[in-house]
N, C-alpha and C positions, 0 to 999 in steps of 0.2 A: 584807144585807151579811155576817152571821155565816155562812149559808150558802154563799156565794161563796167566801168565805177557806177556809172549809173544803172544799169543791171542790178548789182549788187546792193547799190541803196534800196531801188524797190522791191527787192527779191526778200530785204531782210524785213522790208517794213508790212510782206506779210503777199505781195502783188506775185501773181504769177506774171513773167516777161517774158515776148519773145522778141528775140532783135534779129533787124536786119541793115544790112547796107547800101539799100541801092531804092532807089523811087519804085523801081520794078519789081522787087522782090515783096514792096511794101503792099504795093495795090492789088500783089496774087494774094497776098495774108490776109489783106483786108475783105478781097472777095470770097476765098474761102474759109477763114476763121475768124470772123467780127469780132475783135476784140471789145470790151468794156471804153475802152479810149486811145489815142492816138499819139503819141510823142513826136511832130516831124521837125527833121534837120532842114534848115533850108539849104544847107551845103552840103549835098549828094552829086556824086560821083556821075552818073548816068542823066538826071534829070531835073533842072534847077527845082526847088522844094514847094516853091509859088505853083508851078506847073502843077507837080505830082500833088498839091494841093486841091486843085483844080481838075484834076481827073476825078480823086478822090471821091469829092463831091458828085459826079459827075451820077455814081450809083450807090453811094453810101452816105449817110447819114450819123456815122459814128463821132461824139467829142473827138476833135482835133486842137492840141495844146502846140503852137510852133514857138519851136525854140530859135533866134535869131541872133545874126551878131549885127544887124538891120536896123538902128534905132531912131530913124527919123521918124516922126508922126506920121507924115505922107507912106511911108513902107508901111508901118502899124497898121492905117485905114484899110490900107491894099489888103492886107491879108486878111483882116476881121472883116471886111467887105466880100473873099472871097471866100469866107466856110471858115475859116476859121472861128475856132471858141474861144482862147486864151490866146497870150503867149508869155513869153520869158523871154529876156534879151542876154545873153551871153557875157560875163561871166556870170554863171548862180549855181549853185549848191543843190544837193539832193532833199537835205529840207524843204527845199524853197519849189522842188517841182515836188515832192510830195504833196506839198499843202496847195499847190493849186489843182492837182488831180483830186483831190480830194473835194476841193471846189468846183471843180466841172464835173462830178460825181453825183455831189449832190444835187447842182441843178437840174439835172438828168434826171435824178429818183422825185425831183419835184414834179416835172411835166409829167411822170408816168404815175403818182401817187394821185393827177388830176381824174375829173371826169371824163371816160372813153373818148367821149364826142360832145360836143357843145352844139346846141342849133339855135338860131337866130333868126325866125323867119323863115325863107327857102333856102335861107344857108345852113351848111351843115358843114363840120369842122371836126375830123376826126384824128386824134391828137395821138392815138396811138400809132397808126398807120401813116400819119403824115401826108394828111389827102384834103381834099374842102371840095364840096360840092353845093352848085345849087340850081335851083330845082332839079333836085337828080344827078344833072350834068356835072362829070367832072370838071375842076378847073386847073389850067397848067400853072401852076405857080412854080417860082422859083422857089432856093429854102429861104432865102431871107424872107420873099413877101411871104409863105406860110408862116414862117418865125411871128412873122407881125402879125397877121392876120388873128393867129390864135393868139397872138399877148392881148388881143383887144376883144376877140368871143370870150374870153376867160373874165373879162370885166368890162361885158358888155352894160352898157346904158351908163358907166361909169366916167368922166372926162380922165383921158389919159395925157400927161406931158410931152411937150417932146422931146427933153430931158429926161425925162424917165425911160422912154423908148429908147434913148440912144445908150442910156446906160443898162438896159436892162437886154433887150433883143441886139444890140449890136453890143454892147460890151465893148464900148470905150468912151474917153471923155467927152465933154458934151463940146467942150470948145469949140466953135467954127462946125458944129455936127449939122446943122439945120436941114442944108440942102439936103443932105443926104436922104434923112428921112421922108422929106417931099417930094422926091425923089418915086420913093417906093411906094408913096402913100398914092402918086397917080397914077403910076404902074398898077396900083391894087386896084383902082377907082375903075381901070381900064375894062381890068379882068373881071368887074362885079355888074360890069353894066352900068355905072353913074358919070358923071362929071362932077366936077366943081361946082360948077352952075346949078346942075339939077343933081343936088348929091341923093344918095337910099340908104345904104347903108351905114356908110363914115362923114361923120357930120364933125365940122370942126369950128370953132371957137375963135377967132383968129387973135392973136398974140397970147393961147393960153392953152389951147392940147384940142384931142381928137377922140371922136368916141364912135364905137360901132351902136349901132340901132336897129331893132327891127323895122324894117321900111316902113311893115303895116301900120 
């Protein structure tokens, strides 16, 4: 029924939908007709919604908005940790997820209204395709460490927060966020060839943000 009504709101509010019921049925749609964005339930029938989250991601790259009735912070992190873009905690209105599709719409049309590719040095960071290489070599990143890696070539030599990184590349509050970021910021450090110690790339400030640089 919830599903239905909500069909209906965005059907009228101009969206084409297609719905389904089941994690499995979700990740055949997603592999063979990418949608614009993703509405997922965490309460599916077949495969808990964190999981089919986490598949998702696994070859897709599409906004994912979860809707949850899950409302501790710690569940939140989890899932905007794990691909998720948004979410909505249960009970909310067709309003209310129009206006945030419409928000993860546009930040969408922001990263692809960017430069193709950003280069930095031997780094290269190509933002349509969702790749970063350097010298040549590709690198395997994950999507969050690409997520960051390009929030900081897009304003590179710039000092970035890490409050801003948490509200902007992870999309949620900053409270208690620190770790997390530093987290990914070694992970990135890992994959670019530096250390702390001997940083090249990402040089950081300490009690005040992090900035990419060209090494030369």
């Amino acid at each position: 029924m919830i599903r239905t009504a909500l069909v209906k709101a965005l059907a009228n509010a101009g969206h084409v939908v297609t719905a389904v019921g089941t994690a499995m049925d979700a990740l055949r749609e997603v592999a063979v007709r990418p949608p614009d964005v993703v509405v997922l339930d965490l309460g599916l029938p077949d495969v808990d919604g964190a999981s089919a989250l986490r598949m998702m991601r696994g070859d897709s790259d599409v906004p994912v908005i979860v809707a949850t009735a899950r409302t501790g912070e710690n569940n939140i992190i989890r899932l905007l940790n794990a691909g998720a873009d948004d979410y909505l905690t249960k009970p909310f209105s067709g309003e209310h997820l129009l206006a945030r599709i419409s928000a993860v719409l546009r930040r969408r049309g922001g990263v692809a209204d960017a430069p193709a590719a950003i280069e930095v040095g031997p780094l290269r960071v190509d933002l349509g395709r969702r790749s970063a290489t350097l010298h040549g070599r590709a690198l395997d990143l994950t999507r969050k460490e690409f997520d960051l890696l390009a929030y900081l070539a897009a304003r590179r030599d710039h000092l970035v927060t890490r409050q801003e990184l948490i509200e902007e590349v992870w999309r949620q509050p900053y409270r208690g966020s620190e770790q997390t970021v530093d987290v990914h910021i070694s992970w990135l450090r890992r994959k670019l060839g530096e250390t702390a110690a001997k940083p090249r790339f990402l040089r950081v400030l300490r009690g005040v943000g992090i900035m990419l640089v060209d090494p030369r």
